[in-house]
C-alpha positions in Angstrom: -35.2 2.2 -16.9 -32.9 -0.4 -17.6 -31.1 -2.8 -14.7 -27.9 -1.2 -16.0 -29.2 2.7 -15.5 -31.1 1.5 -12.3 -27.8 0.6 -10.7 -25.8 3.8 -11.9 -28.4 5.5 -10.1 -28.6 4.1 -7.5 -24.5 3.7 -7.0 -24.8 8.0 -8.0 -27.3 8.8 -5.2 -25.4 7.2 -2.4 -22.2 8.6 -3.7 -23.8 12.1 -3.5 -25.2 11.3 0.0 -22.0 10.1 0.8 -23.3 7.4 1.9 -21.1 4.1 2.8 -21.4 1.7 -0.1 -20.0 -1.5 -0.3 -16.9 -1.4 -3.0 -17.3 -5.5 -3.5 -20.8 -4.8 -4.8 -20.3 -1.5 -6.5 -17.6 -3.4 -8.2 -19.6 -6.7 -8.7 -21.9 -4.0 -10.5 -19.2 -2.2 -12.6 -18.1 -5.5 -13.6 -21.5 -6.6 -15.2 -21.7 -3.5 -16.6 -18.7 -4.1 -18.8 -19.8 -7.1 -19.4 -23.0 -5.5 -21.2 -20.5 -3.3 -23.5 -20.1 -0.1 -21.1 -16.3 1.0 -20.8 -14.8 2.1 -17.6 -14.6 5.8 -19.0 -18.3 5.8 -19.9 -19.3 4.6 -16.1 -16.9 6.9 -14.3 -18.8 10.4 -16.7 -22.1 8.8 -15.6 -21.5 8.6 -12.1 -19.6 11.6 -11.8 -16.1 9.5 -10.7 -12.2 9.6 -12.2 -11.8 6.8 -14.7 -9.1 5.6 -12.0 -11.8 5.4 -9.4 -13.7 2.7 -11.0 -10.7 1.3 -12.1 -9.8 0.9 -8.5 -12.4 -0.6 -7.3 -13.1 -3.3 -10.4 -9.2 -4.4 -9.0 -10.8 -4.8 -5.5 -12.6 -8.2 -7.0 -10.0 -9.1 -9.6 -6.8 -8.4 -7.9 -7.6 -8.6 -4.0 -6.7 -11.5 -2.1 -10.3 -13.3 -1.3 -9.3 -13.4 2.4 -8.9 -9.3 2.4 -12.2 -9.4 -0.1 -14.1 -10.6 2.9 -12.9 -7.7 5.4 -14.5 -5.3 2.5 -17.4 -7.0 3.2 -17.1 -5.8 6.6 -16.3 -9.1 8.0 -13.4 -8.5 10.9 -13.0 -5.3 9.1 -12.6 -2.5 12.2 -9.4 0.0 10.6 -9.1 -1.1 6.6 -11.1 1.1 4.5 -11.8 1.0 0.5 -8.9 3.1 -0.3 -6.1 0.6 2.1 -7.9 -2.3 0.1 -7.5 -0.3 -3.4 -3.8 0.3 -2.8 -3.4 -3.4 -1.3 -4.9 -4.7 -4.5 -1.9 -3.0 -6.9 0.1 -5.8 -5.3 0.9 -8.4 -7.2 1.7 -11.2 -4.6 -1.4 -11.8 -2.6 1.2 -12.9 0.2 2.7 -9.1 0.2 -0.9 -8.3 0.6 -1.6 -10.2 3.5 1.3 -8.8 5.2 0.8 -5.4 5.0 -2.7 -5.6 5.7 -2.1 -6.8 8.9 0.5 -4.3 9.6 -1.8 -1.9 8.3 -4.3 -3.2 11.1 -1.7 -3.6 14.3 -0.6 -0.2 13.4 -3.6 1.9 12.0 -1.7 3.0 9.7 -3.9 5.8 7.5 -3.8 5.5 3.6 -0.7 7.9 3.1 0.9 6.0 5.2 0.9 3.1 3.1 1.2 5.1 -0.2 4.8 5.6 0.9 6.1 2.3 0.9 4.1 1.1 -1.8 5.3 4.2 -4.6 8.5 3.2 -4.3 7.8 -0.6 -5.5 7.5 -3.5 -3.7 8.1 -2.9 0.6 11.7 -3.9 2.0 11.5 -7.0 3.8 15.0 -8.5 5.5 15.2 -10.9 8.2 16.8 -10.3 11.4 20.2 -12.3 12.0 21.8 -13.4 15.3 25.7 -13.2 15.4 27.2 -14.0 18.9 25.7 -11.2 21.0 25.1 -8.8 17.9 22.0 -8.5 15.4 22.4 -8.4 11.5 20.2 -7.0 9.2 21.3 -6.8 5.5 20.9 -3.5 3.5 19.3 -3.4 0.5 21.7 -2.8 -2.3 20.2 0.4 -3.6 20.2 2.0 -0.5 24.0 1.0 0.5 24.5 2.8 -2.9 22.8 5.9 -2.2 24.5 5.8 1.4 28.2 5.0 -0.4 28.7 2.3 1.6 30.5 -1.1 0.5 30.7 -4.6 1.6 33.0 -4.4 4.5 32.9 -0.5 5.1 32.4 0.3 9.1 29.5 2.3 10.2 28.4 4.2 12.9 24.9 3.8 13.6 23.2 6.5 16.0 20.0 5.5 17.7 18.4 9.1 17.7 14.9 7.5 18.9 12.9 4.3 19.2 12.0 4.9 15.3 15.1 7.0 13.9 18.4 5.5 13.2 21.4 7.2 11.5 24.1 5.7 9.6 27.4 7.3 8.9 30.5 6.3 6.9 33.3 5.3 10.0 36.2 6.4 6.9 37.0 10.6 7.3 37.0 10.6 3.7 33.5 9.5 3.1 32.1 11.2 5.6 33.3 14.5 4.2 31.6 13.4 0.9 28.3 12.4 2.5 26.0 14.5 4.7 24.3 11.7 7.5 21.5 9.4 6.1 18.7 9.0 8.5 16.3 6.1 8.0 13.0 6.1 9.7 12.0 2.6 11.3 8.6 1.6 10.9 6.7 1.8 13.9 
């Protein structure tokens, strides 16, 4: 058997057994294999995987901030798994990857959980602003569109629970047009 067959076996047998297998080195692996002429779509038939899976986890070396490579390693790894690093690794800036990483940690957030922000493009990120006693923060332009609401429109903004806000058109005309947006805060 060749080195390149004794690996797919061995990679098939642990997948079967479900056992844990370390995606750095099953992707160190399906990264030699390509370098030996295989493509991604004949690896994924022979080991029984989506063409995406492998895909996935070939990112985790080329696309994965080396700082979050070492976590896969299990190195201060205790909540990211495989699939947090996988979706991590579609970022582009290894800087967006470090931060939600450690959110993901503080706030064990599971794998859907970070699908949502991440389908939608690229997380929202606006800093906090102190004016006199009040706080600022400044709305993204596509959802001040969706919500109807221009640059120096009043709101009213109802704290429905720690993580719920509401934000509502002050103008009777608008809020007639408009049912009441509700934003969920990130925990």
């Amino acid at each position: 058997m060749s080195d390149d067959d004794s690996f797919l076996t061995k990679v098939v047998e642990n997948l079967q057994r479900n056992v844990e297998i370390n995606p750095l080195a099953e992707a160190k692996g399906y990264i030699v294999l390509i370098d030996h002429g295989w493509t991604i779509n004949r690896i994924a038939q022979r080991i029984g995987k989506s063409d995406s899976y492998v895909s996935d986890r070939i990112g985790l070396v080329r696309r994965l901030d080396p700082a979050l490579a070492e976590k896969a390693n299990g190195n201060g790894n205790e909540h990211l798994k495989p699939s947090h690093l996988e979706l991590l690794a579609r970022l582009r800036s290894k800087q967006h990857q470090l931060e939600l990483s450690s959110l993901v940690e503080r706030k064990r957030f599971s794998v859907g959980k970070l699908e949502k922000p991440l389908s939608g493009g690229q997380p929202l990120r606006e800093t906090v602003e102190q004016k006199g006693r009040s706080l600022y923060v400044r709305l993204p332009k596509e959802m001040a569109d969706h919500l109807d609401i221009e640059a120096g429109d009043s709101v009213y903004v109802y704290a429905q629970s720690r993580r719920r806000i509401t934000i509502e058109p002050v103008s009777i005309e608008k809020t007639h047009l408009m049912n009441r947006a509700t934003a969920t805060v990130p925990a």
